[in-house]
C-alpha positions as CSV (number, residue, x, y, z in Angstrom):
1,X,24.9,-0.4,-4.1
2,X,26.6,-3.8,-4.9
3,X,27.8,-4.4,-8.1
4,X,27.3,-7.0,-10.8
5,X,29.4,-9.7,-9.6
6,X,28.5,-8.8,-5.8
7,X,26.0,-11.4,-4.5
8,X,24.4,-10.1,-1.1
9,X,22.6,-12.4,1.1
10,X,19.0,-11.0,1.8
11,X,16.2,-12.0,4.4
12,X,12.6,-11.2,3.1
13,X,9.4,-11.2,5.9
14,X,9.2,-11.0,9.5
15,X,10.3,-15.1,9.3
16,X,13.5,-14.5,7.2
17,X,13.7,-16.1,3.5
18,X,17.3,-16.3,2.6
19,X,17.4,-15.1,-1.0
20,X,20.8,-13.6,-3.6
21,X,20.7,-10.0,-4.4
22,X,22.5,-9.3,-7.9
23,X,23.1,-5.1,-8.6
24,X,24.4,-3.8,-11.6
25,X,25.5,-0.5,-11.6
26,X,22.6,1.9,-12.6
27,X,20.3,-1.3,-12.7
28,X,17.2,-0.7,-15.8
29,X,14.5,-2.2,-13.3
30,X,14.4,-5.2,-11.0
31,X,13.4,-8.7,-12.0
32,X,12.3,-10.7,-8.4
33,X,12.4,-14.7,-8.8
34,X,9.7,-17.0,-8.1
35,X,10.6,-21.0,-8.2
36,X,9.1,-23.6,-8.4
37,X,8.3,-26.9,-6.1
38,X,11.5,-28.6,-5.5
39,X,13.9,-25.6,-6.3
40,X,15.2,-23.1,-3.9
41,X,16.9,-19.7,-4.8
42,X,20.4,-22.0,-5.5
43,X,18.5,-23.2,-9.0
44,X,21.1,-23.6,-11.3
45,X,18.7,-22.7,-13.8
46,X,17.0,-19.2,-12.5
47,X,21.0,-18.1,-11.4
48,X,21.6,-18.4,-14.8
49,X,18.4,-16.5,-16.1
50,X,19.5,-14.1,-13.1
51,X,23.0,-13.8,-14.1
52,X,22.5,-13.4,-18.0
53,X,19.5,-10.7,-17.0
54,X,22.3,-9.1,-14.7
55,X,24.6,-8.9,-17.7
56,X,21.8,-6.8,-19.6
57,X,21.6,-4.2,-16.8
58,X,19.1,-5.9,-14.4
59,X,18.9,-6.1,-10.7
60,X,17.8,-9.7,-10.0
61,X,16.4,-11.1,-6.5
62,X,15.8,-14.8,-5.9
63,X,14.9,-16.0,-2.4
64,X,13.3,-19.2,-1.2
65,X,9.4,-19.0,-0.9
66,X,9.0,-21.5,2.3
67,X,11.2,-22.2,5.2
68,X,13.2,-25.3,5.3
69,X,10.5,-26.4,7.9
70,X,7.3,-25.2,5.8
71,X,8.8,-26.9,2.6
72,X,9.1,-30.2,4.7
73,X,4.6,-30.1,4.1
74,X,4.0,-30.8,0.6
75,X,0.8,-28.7,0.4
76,X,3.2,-25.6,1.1
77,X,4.9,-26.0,-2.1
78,X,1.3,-25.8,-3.8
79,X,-0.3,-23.0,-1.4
80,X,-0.3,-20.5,-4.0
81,X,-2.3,-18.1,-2.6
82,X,0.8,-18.5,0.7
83,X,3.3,-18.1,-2.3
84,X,1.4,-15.6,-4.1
85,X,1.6,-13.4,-0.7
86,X,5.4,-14.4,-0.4
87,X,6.1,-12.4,-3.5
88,X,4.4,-9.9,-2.3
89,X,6.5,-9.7,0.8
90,X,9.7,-9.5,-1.2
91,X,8.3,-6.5,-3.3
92,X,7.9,-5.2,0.4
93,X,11.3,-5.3,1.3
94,X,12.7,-4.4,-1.7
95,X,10.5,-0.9,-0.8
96,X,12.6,-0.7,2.2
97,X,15.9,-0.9,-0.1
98,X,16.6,2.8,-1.0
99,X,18.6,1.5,-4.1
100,X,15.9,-0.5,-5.1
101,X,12.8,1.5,-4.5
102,X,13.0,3.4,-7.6
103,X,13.4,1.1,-10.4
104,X,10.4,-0.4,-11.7
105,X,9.8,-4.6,-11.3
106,X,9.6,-7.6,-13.4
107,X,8.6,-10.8,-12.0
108,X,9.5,-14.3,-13.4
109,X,8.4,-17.4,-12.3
110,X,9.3,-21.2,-13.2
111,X,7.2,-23.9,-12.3
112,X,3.9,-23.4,-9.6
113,X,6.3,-20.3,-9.2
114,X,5.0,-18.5,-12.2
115,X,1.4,-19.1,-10.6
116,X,3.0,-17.5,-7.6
117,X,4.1,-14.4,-9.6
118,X,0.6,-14.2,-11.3
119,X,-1.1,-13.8,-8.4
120,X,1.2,-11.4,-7.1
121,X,1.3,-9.4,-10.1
122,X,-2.8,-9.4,-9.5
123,X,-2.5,-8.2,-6.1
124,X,-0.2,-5.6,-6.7
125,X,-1.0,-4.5,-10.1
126,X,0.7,-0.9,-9.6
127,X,3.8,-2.3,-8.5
128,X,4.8,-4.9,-11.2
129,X,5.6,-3.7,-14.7
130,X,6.4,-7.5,-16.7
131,X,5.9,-10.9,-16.0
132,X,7.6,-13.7,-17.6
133,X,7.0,-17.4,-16.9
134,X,9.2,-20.5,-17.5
135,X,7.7,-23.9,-18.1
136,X,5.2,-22.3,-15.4
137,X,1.4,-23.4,-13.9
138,X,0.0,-20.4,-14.8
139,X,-3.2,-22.5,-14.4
140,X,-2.7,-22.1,-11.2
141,X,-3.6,-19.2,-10.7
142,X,-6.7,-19.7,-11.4
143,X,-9.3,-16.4,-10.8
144,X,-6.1,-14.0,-10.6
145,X,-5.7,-14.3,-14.0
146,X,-8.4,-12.1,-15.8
147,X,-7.2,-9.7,-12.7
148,X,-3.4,-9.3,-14.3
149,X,-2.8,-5.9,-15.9
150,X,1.3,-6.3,-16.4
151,X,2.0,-8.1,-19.4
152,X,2.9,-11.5,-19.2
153,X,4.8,-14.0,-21.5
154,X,4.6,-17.2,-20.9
155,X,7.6,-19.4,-22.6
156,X,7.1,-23.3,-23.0
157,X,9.5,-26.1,-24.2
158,X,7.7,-27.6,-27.5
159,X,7.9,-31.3,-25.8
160,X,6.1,-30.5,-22.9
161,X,2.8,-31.2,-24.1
162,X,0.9,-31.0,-21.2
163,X,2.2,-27.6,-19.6
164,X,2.0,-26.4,-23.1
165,X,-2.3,-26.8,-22.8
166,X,-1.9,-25.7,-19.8
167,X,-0.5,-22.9,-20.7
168,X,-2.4,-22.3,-23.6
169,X,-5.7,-22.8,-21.9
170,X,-4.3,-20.1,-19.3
171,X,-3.2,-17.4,-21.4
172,X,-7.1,-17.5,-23.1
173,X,-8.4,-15.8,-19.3
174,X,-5.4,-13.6,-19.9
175,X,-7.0,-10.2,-20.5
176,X,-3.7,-8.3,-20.3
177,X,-1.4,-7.6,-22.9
178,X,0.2,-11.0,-23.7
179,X,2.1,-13.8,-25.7
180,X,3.1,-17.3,-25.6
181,X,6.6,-18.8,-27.0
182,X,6.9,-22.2,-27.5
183,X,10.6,-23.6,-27.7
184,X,11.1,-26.2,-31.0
185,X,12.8,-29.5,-29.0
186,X,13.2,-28.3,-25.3
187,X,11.4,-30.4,-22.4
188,X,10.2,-29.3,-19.3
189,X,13.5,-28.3,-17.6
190,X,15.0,-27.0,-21.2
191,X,18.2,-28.5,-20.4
192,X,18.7,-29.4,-24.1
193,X,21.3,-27.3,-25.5
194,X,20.2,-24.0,-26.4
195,X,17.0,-24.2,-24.9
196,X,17.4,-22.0,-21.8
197,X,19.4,-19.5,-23.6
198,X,16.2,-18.9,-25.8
199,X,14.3,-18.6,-23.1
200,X,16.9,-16.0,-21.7
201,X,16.9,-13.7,-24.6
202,X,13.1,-14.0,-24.5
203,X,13.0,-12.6,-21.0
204,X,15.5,-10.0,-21.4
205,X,13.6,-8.5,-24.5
206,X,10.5,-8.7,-22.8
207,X,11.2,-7.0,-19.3
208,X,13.5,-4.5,-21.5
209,X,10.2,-3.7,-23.9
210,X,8.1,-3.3,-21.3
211,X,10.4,-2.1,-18.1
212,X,11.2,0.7,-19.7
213,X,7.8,2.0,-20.1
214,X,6.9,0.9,-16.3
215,X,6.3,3.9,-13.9
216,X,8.7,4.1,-11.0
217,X,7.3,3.0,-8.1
218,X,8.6,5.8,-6.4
């Protein structure tokens, strides 16, 4: 298994999604990546999330959702349902990675990702342990979301007014275990100083809560 500051380059589905594979040593679960429209598994944002959750004993996976070609059609990038399935794909061949078939999974998503995570976490309810969502369209999900059992946080910047009804309006269908953070001062992206780190150590403490009461999937 790779260690910590070994970054692997992956291929996910019969179509091949190029993606980053992060291992600790021993890793405490697995936290796969969703982005969102516009973003590809390079996001300077989610490699930090990634490599900060790294750090704190996670194995992280980000790949790209579309193809270069499929992300060329706008209504790709909002397919949910096609991103939705996607994640579950990657869950799929992370099954076929013996060092990874063990440890149980997180899922975060940013953006129409976290809509893309929801649904997968619906589909698959036995295979993901925690969700987490960053500035995410959890609306987007629409009907998946009364079907979640992991527990999900959603995390908002404070000046994002609209994604933070959204949100809001989104976690009330929630009927698994569930909370929503809003961060004081951070916009959409939080790029203001501080802003993701908070919304780091809110995702580590969640998927460490409730990862470590996840059943293997073995």
């Amino acid at each position: 298994m790779p260690d910590s500051q070994t970054v692997a380059t992956v291929r996910v589905t019969t179509i091949g999604l190029e993606g980053h594979l992060r291992c600790p040593p021993d890793p405490a679960g697995l936290i796969v990546f969703a982005h969102g429209a516009g973003s590809s598994h390079r996001s300077p944002r989610n490699n930090r999330v990634a490599g900060a959750l790294a750090a704190q004993g996670f194995a992280t996976l980000l790949f790209d959702l579309l193809t270069e070609d499929e992300a060329q059609d706008r209504a790709n990038v909002f397919d949910i349902p096609l991103l939705g399935q996607r994640m579950l794909d990657a869950l799929d061949w992370t099954w076929s990675q013996r060092p990874l078939r063990r440890l149980p999974v997180g899922l975060f998503g940013a953006s129409t990702g976290a809509a893309a995570a929801l649904v997968a976490a619906a589909q698959a309810p036995d295979r993901v342990g925690a969700v987490v969502s960053r500035g995410g369209r959890p609306d987007l999900a629409a009907g998946a979301l009364p079907q979640v059992r992991a527990p999900v946080l959603l995390i908002v910047g404070g000046l994002d007014e609209v994604v933070v009804h959204l949100n809001l309006t989104a976690a009330d269908r929630l009927t698994c275990p569930h909370r929503t953070e809003i961060v004081p001062g951070a916009t959409h992206l939080f790029e203001e100083p501080g802003a993701l780190d908070r919304v780091t150590t809110l995702a580590g403490d969640w998927f460490t809560q409730h990862l470590s009461h996840a059943e293997s999937r073995a």
